[in-house]
Structure formats: C-alpha cells, structure tokens
N, C-alpha and C positions, 0 to 999 in steps of 0.2 A: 419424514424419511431420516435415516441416519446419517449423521457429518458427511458430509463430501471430502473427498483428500485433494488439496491447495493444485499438489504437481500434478494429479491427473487433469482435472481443469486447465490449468494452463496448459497441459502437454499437447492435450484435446482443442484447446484454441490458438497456438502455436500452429499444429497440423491441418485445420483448418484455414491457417492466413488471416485469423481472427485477433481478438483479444478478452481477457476478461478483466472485469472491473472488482478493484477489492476496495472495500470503504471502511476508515478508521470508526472504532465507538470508542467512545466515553462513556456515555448512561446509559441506563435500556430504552429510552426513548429512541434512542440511536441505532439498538439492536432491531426494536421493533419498525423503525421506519427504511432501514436498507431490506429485511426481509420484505416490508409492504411492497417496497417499491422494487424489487427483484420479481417478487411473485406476477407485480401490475405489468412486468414487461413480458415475463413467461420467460427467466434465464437466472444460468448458475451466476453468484455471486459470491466474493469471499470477506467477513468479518476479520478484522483487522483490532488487536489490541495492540498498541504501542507499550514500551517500559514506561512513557509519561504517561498514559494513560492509569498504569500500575502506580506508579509515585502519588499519582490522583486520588486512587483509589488506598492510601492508606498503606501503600506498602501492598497489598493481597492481589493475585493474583486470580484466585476461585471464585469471587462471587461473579464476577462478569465472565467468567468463561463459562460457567455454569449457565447463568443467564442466557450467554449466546447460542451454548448446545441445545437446550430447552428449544429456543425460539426455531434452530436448525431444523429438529425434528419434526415440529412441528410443523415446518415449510413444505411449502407444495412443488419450489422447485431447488433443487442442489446448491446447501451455504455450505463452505468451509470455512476452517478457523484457523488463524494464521497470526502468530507473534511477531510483531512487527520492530524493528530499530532496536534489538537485543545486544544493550552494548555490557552488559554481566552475565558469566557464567551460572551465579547460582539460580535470574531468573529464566535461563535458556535450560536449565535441567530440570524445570519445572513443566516446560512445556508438555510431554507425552503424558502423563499423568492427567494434565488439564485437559484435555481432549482438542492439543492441535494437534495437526500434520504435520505445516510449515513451520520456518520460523526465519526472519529475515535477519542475520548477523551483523552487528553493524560497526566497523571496526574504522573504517572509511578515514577519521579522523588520525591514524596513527598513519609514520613516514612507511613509505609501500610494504618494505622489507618484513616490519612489525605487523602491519596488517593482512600482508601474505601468512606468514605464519602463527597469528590469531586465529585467523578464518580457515585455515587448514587443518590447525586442532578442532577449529567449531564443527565442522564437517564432517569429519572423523567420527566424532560423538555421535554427533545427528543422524549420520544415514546408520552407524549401531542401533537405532533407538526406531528407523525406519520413516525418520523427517527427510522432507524435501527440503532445500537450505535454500536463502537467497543472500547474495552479499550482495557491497556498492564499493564502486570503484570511480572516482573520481583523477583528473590529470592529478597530479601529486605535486607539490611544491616543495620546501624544505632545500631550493637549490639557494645557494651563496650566503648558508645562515638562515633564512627566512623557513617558517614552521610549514607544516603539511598544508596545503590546500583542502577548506571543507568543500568535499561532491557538490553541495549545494551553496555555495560561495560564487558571487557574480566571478562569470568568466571562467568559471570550473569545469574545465571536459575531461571529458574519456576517453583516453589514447589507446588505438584497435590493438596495435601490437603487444601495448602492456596487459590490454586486459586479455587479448586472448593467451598468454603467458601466467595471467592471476587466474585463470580458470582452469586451465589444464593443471596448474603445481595446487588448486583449492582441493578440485574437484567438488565446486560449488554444483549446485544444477537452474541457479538463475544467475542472471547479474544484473542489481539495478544500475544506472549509466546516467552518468551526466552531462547532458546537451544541452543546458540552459534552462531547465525550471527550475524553481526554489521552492522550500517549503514554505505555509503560512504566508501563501500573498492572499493578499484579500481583494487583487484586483487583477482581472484576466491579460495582460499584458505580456508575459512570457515568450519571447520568440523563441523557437526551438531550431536546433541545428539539424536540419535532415539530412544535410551531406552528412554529416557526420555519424547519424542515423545508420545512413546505406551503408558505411563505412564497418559499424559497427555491425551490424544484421549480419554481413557478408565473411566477417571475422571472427563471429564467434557461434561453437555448437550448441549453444543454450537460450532458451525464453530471454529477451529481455525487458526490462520493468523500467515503466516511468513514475518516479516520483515527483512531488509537488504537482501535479499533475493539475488541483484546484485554481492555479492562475495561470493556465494553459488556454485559451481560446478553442469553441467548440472546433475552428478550424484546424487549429493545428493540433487537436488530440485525435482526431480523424487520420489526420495525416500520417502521426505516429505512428498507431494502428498499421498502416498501410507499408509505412517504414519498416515495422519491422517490433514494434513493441508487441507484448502479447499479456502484460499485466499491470494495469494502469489504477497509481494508488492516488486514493482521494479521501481527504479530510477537511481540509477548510472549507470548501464549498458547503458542506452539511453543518458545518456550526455558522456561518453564515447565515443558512436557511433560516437555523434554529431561533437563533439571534434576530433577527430582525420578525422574525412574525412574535416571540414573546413582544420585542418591546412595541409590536404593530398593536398588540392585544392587552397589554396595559396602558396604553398612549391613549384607547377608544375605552377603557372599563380602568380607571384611574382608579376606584373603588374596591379592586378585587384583591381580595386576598386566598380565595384558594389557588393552588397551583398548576388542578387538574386541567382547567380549560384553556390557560395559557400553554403548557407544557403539550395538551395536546394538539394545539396549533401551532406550536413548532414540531413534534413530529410528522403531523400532516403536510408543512412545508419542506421537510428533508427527504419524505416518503415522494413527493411530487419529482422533485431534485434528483432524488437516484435513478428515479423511470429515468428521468428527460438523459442523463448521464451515460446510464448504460444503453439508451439508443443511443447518441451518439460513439460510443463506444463500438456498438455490436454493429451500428452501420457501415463502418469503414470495414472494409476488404484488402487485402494484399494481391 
C-alpha cells in the first residue's frame, strides 16, 4: 500500500487513547524486520531515519528512504516514514522529496529563547511543504552561567507551563517531553515521571512522544501510553536484538564467513522484538 502519513497515525492513536510505535533503521535489515514485525502484530508502524543514521550512511539520505518506501508499499499494514533528530536545515529540506511526512526538529540543545525560534522557522517550512513537525522540549538550564540542559541529560524535565508556551508561539503539531528516559541505554532501568506525565497530557493540545523509550521497562511504557504518550520511539532495543543474535550465531558457526545467515538471524531477532514492543505498546489503553 502507499506511505502512510506519520500525523494521521498519530492523530488516529491520540483519538483513540492509544499510541503508536516508531522504530529507528539503520540497514534494511532493520527496514525489513520492523515491517515483519508490524505485519506479525497486524498494526500501523512508523520508520524512523535519524541525521546519525544519514551521517551512517555516507552523508545520503536516498538510498534508505528509498529502501523504506519500497518495503512500505509493499506492507500489508500502514508504515510511515519519518525524519527523525533533524538538527540541519539543508537535511530537513530534503525530507518531502524523500518520501516523508514527518519530520522531528531537534533544536532541544540551544537556550529556550533560540530554540523557540529555530523550531518556529522549522515549522513554518514544514507545514508549507505539508509535513507534520515534532520538536523536544526539555526543562532548560543555562541559569547562573551554566549551558542548556540536554532533554535527555539525567534529571532533565519538561515544564507544562513552558512547554505549553513552546507550542502555541512553534506551532509545532507534536512535542517529544522529558520525564526521565535517555537515549541509548542498553538496559531497561529508566523510571519515568508520570505525575509529570498527567501534568504534561493535561497542558498541552498536541500528541506527545516518548523518546529513549528502549530503556523504559515494559511497565512503565504501558503506563506512558496510559499517561498520555501517543508516540513511542524506539532504537536501541533493535540493535540490541541485532547484536546479540549475530554474535549468538558466530559464537555457535565460528567458521562462517558469509553474512547472509548471521545477518538474517539478527533480523529475525529484531522482527520478534518489534511484535513483542508494539503489543506492549498497543496494549496499554487511556
């Protein structure tokens, strides 16, 4: 079927009390194991390119978006494709062309003021262009000398009043929020701040998004959900997957040297990964 658009999904599991699940790729192994595991639950999913993913990849931005639409169309249930952590211009004006929707702005690291009107130029563009925009708004630091708070910097939150203030002067139409995940953990420990959660849900008119969401405990991503999340991103859990079944599968075949059987028993273990994820995800209710 053709691309799905990022804000209808989300608008669709916002309105339902729901959430959907977006998973970064790196390789097409990646592509091809969130599509598997999207189809094996029977639910929309959205594809997730990062700028480091791009830096990955050489600088280009086409051959994996290419890749991803390919794989979309060919799904039997609703991908979208969505540029994720876009902290340059010229690779955010690439997006409509490449065949996303979304695309997430990520300006989060400059002191408010600068990243208010960053993301309010990015916005501006994007919804010309007919993109759904997501920024991140983390509590902001930079008081008594001391530099910006990164959103994902232990102890980093989201203050209701500022953000619902960073979204009316953005006119963003998501906002990812900081309650306590970090990106790149590799181990599910993460407590999340649900008061602050309700806090947030209650104060602002937009989807909001959990990132780092892979060292979140299947508890507390449920709970989000419930909270008040409605777009839950996930990456390291799948390179996890990936990783440990490659090195399960040279550890047992020390001898191999093609690629093909390892590589696809790490997609089979990330394609398992996204099922088990997106139920947890789609199970939790509001």
């Amino acid at each position: 079927m053709p691309l799905a658009r990022t804000g209808e999904l989300i608008t669709r599991a916002a309105q339902a009390h729901s959430a959907v699940a977006a998973f970064n790729i790196i390789t097409l192994e990646h592509i091809e194991a969130v599509v598997t595991g999207a189809e094996a639950a029977g639910t929309p999913v959205v594809l997730q390119v990062s700028e480091n993913a791009v830096k990955f990849r050489q600088g280009r931005l086409l051959p994996l978006a290419r890749a991803a639409t390919a794989a979309a169309e060919r799904a039997s249930v609703p991908v979208a494709l969505h540029l994720d952590h876009v902290q340059g211009d010229d690779l955010l004006r690439q997006a409509p062309d490449a065949g996303f929707s979304s695309v997430m702005y990520d300006a989060a690291r400059l002191p408010y003021a600068d990243n208010l009107a960053a993301t309010r130029a990015a916005a501006d563009w994007a919804h010309t262009q007919g993109l759904w925009i997501e920024a991140e708004l983390g509590e902001i630091g930079g008081k008594d000398g001391k530099p910006p708070l990164d959103a994902h910097a232990p102890g980093a939150r989201t203050a209701p009043d500022q953000a619902r203030a960073f979204v009316a002067e953005t006119g963003v139409d998501a906002l990812a929020v900081a309650i306590g995940s970090s990106h790149a953990m590799t181990t599910r420990t993460a407590a999340l701040d649900h008061d602050l959660l309700k806090r947030l849900a209650a104060a602002l008119p937009v989807p909001l998004v959990l990132h780092g969401s892979s060292g979140v405990p299947d508890t507390g991503l449920a709970a989000a959900v419930t909270g008040g999340i409605a777009k839950v991103n996930i990456g390291t859990a799948l390179n996890l997957a990936l990783t440990g079944a490659v090195r399960d599968h040279l550890a047992a075949h020390p001898e191999a040297v093609d690629a093909r059987p390892y590589l696809r028993a790490g997609r089979e273990a990330m394609a398992r990964e996204v099922k088990r994820l997106i139920g947890v995800v789609e199970g939790a209710r509001r």
